[in-house]
RODO-2510 file (C-alpha; in nm, 4 decimals, decimal comma):
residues 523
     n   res          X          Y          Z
     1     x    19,1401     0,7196    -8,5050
     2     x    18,7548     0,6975    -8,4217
     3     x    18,5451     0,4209    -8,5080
     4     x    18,3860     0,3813    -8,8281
     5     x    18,4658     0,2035    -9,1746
     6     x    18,8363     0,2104    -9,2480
     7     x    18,8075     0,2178    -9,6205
     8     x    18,5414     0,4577    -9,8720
     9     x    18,3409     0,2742   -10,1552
    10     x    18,1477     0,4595   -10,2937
    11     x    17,8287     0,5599   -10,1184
    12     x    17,6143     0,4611   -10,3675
    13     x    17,7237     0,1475   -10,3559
    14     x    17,6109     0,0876    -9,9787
    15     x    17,3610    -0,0608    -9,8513
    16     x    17,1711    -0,1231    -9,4999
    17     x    17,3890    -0,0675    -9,1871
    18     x    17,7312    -0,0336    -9,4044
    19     x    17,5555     0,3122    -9,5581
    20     x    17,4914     0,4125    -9,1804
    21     x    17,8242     0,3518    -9,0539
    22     x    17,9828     0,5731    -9,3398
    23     x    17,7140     0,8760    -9,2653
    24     x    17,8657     0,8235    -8,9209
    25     x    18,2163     0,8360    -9,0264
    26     x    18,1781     1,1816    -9,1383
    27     x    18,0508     1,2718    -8,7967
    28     x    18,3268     1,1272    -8,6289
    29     x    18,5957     1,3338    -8,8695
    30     x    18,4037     1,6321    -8,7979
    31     x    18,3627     1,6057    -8,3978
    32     x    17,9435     1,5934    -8,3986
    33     x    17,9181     1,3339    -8,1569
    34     x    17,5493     1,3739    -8,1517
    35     x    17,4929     1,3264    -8,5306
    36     x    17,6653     1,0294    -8,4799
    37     x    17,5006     0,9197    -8,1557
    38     x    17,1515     0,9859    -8,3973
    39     x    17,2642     0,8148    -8,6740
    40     x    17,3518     0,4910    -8,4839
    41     x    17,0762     0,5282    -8,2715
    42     x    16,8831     0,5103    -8,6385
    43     x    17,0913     0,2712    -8,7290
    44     x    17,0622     0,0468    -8,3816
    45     x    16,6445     0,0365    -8,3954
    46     x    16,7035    -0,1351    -8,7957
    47     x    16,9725    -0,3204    -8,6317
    48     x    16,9245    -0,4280    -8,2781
    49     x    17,1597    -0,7722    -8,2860
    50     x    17,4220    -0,5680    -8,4557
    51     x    17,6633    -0,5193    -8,2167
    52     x    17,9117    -0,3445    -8,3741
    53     x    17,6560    -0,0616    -8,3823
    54     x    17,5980    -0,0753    -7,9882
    55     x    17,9906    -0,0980    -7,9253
    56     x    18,0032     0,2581    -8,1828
    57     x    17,7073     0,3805    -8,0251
    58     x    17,8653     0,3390    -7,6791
    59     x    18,1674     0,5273    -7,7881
    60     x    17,9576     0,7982    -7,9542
    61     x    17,8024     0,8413    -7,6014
    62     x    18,1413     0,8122    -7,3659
    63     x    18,2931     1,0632    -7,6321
    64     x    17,9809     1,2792    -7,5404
    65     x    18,0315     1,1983    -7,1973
    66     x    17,7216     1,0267    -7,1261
    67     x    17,8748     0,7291    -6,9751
    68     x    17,5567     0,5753    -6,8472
    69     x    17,4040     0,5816    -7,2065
    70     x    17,7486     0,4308    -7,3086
    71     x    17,7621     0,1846    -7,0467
    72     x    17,4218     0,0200    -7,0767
    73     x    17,5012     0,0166    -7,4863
    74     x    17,8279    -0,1700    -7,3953
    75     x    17,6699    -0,3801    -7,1787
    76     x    17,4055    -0,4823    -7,4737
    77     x    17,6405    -0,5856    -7,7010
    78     x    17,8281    -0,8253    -7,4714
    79     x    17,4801    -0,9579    -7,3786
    80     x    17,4310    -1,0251    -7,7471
    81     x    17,7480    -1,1219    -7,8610
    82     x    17,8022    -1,4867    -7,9628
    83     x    18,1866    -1,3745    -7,8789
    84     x    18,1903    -1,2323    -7,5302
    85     x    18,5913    -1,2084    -7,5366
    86     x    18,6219    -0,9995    -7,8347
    87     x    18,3254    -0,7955    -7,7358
    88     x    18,4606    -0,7496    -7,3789
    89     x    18,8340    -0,6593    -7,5366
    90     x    18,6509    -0,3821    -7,7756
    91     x    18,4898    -0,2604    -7,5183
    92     x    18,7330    -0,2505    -7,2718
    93     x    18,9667    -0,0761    -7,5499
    94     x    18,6796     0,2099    -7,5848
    95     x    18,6382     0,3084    -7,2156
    96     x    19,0684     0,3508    -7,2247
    97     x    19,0368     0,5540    -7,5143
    98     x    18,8434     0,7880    -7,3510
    99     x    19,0654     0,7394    -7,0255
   100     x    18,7610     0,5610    -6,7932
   101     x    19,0104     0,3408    -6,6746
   102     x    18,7813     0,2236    -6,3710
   103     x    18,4908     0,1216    -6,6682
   104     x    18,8082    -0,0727    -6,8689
   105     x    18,9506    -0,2826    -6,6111
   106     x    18,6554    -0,4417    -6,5376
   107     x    18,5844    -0,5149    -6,9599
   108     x    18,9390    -0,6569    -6,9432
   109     x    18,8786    -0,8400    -6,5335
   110     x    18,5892    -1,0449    -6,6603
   111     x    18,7935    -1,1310    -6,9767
   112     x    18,9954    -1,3389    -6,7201
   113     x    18,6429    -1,5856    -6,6704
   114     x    18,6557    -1,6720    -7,0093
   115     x    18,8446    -2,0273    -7,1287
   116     x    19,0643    -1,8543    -7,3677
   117     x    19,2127    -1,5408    -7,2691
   118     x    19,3997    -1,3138    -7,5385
   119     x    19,7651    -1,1883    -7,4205
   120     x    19,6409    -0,7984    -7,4786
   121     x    19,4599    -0,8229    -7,1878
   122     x    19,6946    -0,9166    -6,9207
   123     x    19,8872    -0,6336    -7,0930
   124     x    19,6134    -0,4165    -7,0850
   125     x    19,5643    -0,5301    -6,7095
   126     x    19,9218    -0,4493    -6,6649
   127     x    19,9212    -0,0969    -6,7468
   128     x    19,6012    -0,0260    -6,5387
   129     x    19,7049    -0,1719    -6,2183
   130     x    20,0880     0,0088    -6,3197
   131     x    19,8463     0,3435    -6,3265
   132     x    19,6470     0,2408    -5,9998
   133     x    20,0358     0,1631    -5,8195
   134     x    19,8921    -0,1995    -5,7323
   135     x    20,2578    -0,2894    -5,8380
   136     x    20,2429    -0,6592    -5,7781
   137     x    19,8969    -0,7152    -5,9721
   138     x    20,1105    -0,5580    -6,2853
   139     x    20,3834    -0,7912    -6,2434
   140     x    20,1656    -1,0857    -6,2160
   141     x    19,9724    -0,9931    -6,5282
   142     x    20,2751    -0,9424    -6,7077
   143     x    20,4482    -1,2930    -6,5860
   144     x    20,0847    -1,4298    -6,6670
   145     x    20,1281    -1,2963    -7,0494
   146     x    20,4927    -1,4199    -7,0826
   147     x    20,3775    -1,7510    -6,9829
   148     x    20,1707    -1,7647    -7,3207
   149     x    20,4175    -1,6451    -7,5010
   150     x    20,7733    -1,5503    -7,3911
   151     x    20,8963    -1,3546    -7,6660
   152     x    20,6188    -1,1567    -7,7438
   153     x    20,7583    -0,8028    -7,7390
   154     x    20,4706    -0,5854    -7,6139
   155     x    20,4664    -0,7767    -7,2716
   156     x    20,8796    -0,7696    -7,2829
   157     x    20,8221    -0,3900    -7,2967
   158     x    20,5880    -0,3538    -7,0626
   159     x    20,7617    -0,5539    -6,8122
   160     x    21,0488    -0,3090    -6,8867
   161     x    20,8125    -0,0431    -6,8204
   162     x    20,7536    -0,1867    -6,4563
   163     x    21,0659    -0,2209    -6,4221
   164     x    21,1607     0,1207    -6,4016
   165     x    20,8926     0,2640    -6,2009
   166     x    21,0152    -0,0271    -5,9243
   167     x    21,3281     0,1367    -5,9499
   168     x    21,5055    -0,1639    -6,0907
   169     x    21,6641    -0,0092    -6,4128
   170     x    21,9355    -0,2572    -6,4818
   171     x    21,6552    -0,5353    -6,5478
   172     x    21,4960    -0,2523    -6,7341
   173     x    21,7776    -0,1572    -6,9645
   174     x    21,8265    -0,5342    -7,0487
   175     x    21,4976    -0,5449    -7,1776
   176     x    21,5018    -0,2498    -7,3725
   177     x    21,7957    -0,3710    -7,5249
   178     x    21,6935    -0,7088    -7,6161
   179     x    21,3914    -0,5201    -7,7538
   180     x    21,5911    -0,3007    -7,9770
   181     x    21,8131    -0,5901    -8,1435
   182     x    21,5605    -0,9004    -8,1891
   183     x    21,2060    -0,6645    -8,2435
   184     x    21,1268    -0,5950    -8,5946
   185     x    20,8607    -0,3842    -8,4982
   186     x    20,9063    -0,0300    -8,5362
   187     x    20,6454     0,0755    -8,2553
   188     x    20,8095    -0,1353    -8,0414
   189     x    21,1846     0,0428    -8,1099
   190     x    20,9950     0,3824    -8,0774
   191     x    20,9150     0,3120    -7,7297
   192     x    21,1894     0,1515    -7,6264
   193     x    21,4105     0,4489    -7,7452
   194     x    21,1937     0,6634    -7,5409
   195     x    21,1983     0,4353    -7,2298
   196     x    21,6258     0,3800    -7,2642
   197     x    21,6378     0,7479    -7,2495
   198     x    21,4635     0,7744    -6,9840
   199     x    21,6340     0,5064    -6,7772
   200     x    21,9632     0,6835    -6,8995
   201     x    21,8850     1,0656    -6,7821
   202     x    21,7725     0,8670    -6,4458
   203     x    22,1775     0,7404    -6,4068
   204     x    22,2805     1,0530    -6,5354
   205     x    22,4318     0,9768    -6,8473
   206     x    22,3161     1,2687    -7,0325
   207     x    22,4492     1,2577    -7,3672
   208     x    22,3567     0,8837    -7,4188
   209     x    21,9912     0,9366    -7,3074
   210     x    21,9790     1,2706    -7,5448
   211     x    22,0920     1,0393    -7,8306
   212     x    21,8170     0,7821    -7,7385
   213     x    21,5406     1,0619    -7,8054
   214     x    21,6609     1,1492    -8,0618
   215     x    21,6787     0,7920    -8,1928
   216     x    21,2964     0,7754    -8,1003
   217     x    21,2858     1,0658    -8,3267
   218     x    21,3985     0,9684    -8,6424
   219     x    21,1401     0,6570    -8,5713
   220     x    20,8282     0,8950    -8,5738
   221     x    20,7685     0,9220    -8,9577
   222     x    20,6397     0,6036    -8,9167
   223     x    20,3258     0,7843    -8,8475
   224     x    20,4499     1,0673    -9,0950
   225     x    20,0336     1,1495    -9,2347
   226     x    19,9435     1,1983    -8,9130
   227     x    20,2118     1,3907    -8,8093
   228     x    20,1660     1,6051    -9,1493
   229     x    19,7680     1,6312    -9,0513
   230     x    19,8548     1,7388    -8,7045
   231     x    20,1229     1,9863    -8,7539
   232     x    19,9149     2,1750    -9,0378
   233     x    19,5971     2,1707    -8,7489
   234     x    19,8996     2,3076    -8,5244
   235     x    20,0154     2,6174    -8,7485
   236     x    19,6634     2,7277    -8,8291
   237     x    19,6154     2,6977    -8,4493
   238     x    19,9155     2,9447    -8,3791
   239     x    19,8077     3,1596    -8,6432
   240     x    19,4821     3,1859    -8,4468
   241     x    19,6575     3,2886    -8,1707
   242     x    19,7928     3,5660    -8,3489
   243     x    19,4860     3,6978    -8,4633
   244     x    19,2972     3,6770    -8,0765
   245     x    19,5805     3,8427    -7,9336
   246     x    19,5950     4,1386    -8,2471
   247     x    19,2251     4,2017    -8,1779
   248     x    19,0940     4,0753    -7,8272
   249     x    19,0408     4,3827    -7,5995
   250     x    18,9896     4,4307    -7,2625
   251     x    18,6703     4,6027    -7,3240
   252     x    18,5479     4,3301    -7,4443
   253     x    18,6607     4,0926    -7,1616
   254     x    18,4893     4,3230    -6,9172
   255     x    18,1286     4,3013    -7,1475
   256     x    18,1539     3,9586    -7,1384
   257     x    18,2127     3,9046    -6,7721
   258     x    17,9522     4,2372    -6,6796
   259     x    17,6588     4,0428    -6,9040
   260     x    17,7619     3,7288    -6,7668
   261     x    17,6363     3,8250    -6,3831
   262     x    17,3185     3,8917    -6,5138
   263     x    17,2434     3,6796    -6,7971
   264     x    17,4001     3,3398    -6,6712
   265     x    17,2700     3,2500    -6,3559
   266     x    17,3142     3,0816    -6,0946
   267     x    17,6717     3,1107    -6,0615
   268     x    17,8925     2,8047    -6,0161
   269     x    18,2316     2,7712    -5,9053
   270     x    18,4519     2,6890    -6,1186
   271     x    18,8720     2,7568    -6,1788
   272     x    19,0461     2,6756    -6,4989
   273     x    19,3839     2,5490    -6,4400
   274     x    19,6221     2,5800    -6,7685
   275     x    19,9753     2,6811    -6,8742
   276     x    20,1691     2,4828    -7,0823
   277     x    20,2067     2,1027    -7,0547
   278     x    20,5203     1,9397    -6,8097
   279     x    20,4495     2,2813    -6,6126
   280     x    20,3382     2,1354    -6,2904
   281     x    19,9691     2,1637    -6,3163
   282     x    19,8980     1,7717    -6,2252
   283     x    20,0911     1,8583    -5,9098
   284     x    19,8892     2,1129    -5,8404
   285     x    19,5391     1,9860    -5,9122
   286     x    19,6036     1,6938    -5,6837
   287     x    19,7432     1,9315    -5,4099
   288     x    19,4378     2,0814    -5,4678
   289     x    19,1647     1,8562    -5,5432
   290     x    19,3220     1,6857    -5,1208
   291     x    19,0577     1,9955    -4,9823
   292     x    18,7551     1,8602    -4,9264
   293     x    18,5357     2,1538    -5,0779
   294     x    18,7346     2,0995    -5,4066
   295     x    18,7003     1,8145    -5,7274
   296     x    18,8817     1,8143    -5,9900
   297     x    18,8204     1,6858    -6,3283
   298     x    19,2040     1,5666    -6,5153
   299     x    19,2306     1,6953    -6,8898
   300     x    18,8864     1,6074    -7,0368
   301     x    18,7399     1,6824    -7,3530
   302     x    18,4074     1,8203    -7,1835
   303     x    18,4873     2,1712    -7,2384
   304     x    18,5785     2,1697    -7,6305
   305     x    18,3337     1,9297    -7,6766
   306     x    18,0696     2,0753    -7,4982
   307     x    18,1530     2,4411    -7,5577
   308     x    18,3404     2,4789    -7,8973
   309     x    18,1157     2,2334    -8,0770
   310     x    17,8400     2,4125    -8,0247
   311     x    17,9816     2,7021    -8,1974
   312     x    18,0959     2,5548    -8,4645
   313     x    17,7950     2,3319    -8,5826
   314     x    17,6424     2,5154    -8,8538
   315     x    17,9646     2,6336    -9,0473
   316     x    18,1481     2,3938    -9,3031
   317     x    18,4676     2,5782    -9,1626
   318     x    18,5975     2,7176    -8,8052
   319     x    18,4160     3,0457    -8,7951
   320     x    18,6050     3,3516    -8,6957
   321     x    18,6611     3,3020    -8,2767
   322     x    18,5984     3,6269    -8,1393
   323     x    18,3230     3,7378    -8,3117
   324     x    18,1330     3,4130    -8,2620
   325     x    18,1772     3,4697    -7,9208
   326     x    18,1028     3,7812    -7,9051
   327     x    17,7599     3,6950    -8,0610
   328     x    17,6226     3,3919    -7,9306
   329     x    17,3254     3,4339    -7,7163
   330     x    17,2292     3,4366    -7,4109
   331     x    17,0249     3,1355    -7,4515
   332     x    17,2681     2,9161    -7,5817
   333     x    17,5249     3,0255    -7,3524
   334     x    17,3561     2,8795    -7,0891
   335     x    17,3032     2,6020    -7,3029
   336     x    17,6395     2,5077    -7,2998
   337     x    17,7049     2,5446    -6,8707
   338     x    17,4631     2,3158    -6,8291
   339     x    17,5788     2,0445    -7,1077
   340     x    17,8946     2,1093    -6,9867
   341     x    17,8700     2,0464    -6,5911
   342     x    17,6332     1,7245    -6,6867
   343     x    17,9503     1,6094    -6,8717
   344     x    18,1916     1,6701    -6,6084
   345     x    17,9302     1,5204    -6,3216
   346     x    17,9335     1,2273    -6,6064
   347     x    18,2842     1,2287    -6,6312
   348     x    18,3969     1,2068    -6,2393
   349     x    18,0925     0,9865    -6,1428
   350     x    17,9283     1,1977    -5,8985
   351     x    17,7633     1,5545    -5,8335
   352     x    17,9858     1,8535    -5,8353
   353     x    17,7375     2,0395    -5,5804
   354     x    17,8571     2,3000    -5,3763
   355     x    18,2294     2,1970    -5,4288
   356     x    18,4679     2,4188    -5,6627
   357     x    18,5420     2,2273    -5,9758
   358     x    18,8982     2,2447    -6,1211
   359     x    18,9020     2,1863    -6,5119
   360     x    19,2940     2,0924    -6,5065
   361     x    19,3905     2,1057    -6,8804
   362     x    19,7122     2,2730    -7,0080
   363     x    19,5342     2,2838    -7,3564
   364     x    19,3205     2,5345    -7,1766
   365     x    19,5609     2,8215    -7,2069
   366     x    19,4737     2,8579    -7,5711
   367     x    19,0909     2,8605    -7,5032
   368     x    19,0630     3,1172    -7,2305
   369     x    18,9051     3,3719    -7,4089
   370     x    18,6052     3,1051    -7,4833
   371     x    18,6544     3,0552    -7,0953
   372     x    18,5827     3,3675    -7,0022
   373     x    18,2585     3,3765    -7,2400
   374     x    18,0901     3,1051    -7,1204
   375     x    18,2017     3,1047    -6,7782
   376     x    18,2292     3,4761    -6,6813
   377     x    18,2697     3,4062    -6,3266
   378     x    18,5472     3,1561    -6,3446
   379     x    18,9500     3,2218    -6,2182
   380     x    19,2246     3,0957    -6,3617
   381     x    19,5338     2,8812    -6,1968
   382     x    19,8473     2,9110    -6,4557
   383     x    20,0653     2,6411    -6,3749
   384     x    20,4643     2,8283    -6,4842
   385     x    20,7799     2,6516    -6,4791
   386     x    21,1464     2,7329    -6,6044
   387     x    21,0763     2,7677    -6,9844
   388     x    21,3653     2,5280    -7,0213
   389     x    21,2631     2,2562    -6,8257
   390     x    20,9372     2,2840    -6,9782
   391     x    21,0465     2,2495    -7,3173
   392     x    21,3157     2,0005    -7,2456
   393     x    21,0318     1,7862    -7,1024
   394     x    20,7817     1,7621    -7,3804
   395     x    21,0620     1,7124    -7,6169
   396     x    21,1300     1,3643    -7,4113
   397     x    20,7592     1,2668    -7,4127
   398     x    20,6399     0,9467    -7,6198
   399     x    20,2948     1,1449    -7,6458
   400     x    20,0306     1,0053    -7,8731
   401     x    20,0006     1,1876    -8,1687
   402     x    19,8133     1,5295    -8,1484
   403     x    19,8182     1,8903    -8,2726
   404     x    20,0979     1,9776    -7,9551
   405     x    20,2749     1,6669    -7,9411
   406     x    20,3193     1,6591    -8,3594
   407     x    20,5587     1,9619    -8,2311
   408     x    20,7686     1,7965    -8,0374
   409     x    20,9500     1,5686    -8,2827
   410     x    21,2171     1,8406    -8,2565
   411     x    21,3400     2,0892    -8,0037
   412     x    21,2830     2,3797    -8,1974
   413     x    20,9454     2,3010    -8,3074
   414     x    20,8831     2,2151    -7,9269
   415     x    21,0482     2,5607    -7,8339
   416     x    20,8075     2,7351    -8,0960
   417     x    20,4860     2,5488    -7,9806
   418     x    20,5770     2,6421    -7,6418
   419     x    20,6586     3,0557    -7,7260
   420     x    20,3248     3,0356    -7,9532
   421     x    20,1460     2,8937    -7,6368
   422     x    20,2794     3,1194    -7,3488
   423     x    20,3125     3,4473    -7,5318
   424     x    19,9266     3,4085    -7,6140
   425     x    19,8820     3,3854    -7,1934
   426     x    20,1410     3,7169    -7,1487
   427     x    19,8759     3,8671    -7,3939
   428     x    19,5880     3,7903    -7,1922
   429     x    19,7502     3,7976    -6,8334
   430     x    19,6506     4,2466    -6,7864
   431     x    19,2811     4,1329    -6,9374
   432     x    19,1907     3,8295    -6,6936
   433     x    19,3674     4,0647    -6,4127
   434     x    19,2575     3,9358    -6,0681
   435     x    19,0802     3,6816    -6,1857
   436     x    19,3981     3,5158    -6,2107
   437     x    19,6868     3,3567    -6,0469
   438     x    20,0319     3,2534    -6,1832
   439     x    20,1627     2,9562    -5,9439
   440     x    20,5291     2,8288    -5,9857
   441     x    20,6381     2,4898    -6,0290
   442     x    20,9752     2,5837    -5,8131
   443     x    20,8007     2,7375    -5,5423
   444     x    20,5567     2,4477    -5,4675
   445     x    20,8115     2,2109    -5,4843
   446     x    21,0237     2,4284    -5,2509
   447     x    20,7597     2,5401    -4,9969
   448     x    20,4689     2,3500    -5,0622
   449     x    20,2539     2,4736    -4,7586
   450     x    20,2858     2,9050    -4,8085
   451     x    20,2318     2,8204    -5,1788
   452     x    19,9035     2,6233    -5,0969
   453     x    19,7988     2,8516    -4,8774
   454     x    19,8319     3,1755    -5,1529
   455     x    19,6399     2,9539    -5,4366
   456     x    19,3368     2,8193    -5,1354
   457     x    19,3028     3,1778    -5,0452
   458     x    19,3147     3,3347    -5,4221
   459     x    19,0330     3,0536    -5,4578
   460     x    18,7989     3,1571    -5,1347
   461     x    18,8982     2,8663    -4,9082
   462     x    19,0437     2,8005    -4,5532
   463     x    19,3642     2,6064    -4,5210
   464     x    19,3237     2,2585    -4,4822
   465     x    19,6268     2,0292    -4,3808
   466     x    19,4858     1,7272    -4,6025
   467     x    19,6086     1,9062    -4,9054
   468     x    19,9916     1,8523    -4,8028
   469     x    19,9491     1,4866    -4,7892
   470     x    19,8309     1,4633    -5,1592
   471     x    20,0278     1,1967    -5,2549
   472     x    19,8670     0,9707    -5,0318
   473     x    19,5092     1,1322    -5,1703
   474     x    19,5943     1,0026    -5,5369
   475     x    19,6107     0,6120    -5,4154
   476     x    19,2338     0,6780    -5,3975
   477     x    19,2099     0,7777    -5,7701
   478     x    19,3157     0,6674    -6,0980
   479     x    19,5236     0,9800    -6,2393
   480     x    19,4774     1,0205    -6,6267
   481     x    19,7791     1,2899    -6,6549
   482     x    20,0875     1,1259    -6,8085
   483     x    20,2699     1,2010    -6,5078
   484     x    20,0193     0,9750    -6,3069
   485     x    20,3229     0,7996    -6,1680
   486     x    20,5596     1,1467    -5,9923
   487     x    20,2462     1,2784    -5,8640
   488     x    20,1596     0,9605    -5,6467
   489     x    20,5239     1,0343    -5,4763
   490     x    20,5734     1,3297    -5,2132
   491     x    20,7339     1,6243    -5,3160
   492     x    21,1040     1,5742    -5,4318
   493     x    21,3205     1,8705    -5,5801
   494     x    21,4763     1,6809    -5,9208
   495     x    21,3141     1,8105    -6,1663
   496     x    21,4209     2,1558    -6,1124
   497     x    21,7180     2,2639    -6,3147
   498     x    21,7384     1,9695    -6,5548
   499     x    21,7885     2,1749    -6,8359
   500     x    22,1292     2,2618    -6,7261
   501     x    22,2381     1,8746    -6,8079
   502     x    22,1140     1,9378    -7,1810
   503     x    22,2163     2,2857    -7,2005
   504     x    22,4742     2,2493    -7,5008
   505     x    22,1548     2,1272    -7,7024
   506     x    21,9318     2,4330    -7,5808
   507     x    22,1782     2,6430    -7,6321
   508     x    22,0990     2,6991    -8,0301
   509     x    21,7676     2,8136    -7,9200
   510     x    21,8798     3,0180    -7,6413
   511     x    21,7242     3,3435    -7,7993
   512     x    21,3697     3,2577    -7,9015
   513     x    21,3470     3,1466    -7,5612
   514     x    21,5103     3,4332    -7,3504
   515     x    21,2302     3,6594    -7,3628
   516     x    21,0198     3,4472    -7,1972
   517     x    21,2701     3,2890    -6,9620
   518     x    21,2786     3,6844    -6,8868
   519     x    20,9338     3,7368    -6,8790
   520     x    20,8228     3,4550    -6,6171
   521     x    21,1535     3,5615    -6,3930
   522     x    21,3800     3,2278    -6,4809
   523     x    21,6838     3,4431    -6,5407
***
């Protein structure tokens, strides 16, 4: 949930700064970081010792991605703080919310200089250096948290977590266990459901780790209003899906990309890779972002906030899609490319230049037509996998709560998500035409070079061996995909086929998704 008040008196009743942080609230609901950004930067020249409005501010800025504004407002408020732990923890919780991991550790590094050191941040410590693969800078952080307290069932679960990506799963599993009979806390049985199934599909006992998801399942309506909020935002998504494929033309693909060569210049190079999530595409963007004349940027918000937003300011209610694209002007078009490459150059730390940016997001499938307006020159890199395997996947996820994941708290709603998802792309595959590529998750991890080679030469570029050795190019980078941790190993062949140890449970489903299993060539 953003910042901002957590309860609603009324706002009559407010006064000073309180008033301020409840006009902000609405901006945060609504997704207009900059009102908010102007109403706390309003609210910060009435206040300047208030730090809570720096520490909001910041956020309002790294949600913008501005993270210089937000860094020298973070910095501000730990200046001014009479509490530099608690300041240093908030802040160090903002920069992970918006997945600056780099910007958090070192909120939750100089905690450790302080005399009294909260046991969230070794645990917060823990995960980061987990994420980086500094393996024994986890462990100490987590032995450095059990010290303080020894039963304290977030570290216990996150020193289960390390345990299984060191391989040692029977010091894992006791964990879990111990977890699941003296926790009372029914986060903490969620995950560990999620994590035993895990470690169970890993030794190959099928059924039992099935049964563990689904255990993790029936935990979920803990967080039941959010799942109700997302999964009505997720049906009048797919119903928007509908309508673009019922009315989008290829006509009107080719105006958009014919205007674009002459009214948005210069030209920048730029690939969107989508398809559906657990389809390969982190594999691929690190495969590709090893070439030296490629970045890429790993599932930011920069192009819906950047690009959507902007279409969407002045209405009280989403506007029809295609024929606000098919209106905006010229003007604000290129509006948008530039806010948007600032906020990618702000999000990666450096200037794109003359390199090809990558904007790896599976969410982008669904916003390809709005791709194609803004950026008329850009190709597209759609990540497929066995239909199966992909929905088997997501289904085991413990994904924070979202619009996609609300879907997978059952296999048929994950099935459904996925055939809304995917049929949208078959839709759109004859209108994008050559300006796209379909890459297989099988055929990378079977030949990895030939398949390289097609996508560098589909994207303009000479072969380069670095990109083959990717797994050592991600020790030099913090990966924000979920699957941070399989794409920091070299290629390995498991993953292919798993369906076929859960196939009595896919089986029920078997005909929603054989078109599709048809259609991508799984058969």
């Amino acid at each position: 949930m953003p910042p901002g008040p957590q309860f609603a008196p009324p706002f009559t009743a407010l006064t000073g700064v309180d008033r301020m942080f409840l006009e902000a609230a609405h901006g945060w609901r609504s997704g207009d970081y900059q009102k908010v950004v102007e109403i706390l930067q309003r609210a910060h020249r009435l206040y300047p010792e208030h730090e809570k409005v720096l520490i909001e501010l910041g956020f309002a800025h790294a949600m913008s991605y501005d993270f210089d504004a937000a860094e020298q407002c973070f910095e501000k408020a730990i200046r001014i703080s009479p509490s530099k732990t608690d300041t240093l923890l908030a802040v160090g919780h903002q920069w992970r919310r918006v997945r600056h991991y780099e910007a958090a550790k070192n909120c939750f590094e100089r905690i450790l200089q302080q005399s009294q050191v909260p046991i969230i941040t070794f645990l917060r410590l823990a995960e980061i250096y987990e994420r980086q693969r500094c393996m024994e800078d986890a462990v100490e952080m987590v032995e450095r948290a059990l010290k303080l307290d020894g039963a304290d069932g977030g570290a216990l679960f996150t020193r289960a977590q390390i345990y299984r990506q060191m391989k040692q799963l029977d010091e894992a599993e006791k964990l879990l266990r111990s977890i699941l009979v003296n926790s009372s806390y029914a986060s903490l049985h969620l995950g560990a459901w999620y994590e035993l199934g895990t470690i169970l599909d890993q030794r190959g006992c099928y059924d039992e780790a099935m049964a563990a998801f689904l255990r993790a399942k029936t935990l979920a309506p803990a967080e039941a209003a959010s799942a109700a909020k997302y999964a009505t935002q997720l049906r009048t998504r797919q119903a928007s899906l509908k309508q673009i494929q019922a009315t989008i033309s290829e006509n009107m693909v080719q105006r958009w990309r014919t205007a674009g060569q002459s009214e948005l210049q210069p030209s920048r190079k730029l690939a969107m890779l989508c398809g559906h999530a657990r389809s390969g595409t982190t594999l691929l963007e690190y495969v590709l972002d090893s070439h030296p004349q490629i970045t890429s940027a790993d599932e930011t918000f920069v192009f819906s906030n950047k690009a959507y937003f902007a279409l969407c300011r002045s209405n009280s209610a989403p506007p029809p899609v295609l024929p606000t694209l098919d209106s905006i002007s010229a003007r604000n078009l290129r509006q948008i490319r530039t806010d948007y490459f600032r906020g990618m150059e702000s999000f990666l730390g450096e200037l794109i230049g003359e390199r090809l940016l990558i904007d790896k997001n599976p969410g982008l499938t669904s916003d390809i037509p709005a791709c194609v307006r803004f950026f008329p020159e850009s190709k597209f890199l759609v990540a497929l996998r066995d239909p199966r395997d992909v929905c088997l996947s997501c289904f085991m996820q413990p994904a924070r709560m979202n619009p996609d994941s609300s879907s997978w708290l059952s296999l048929e709603g994950t099935i459904d998500n996925y055939a809304s998802i995917m049929n949208f792309w078959l839709a759109l595959k004859p209108l994008v035409g050559a300006a796209a590529i379909e890459v297989r998750y099988e055929d990378m991890v079977e030949d990895l070079e030939a398949n390289a080679r097609r996508v560098l030469g589909f994207l303009g570029f000479t072969w380069d061996e670095r990109v083959l050795k990717f797994n050592e190019h991600t020790r030099n980078k913090i990966v924000r995909s979920p699957t941070y941790a399989e794409v920091s190993k070299p290629i390995y062949k498991g993953a292919v086929g798993r369906w076929r140890n859960y196939q009595r449970h896919l089986e029920p489903y078997q005909d929603k998704l054989a078109p599709l299993i048809s259609a991508f060539g799984y058969e």
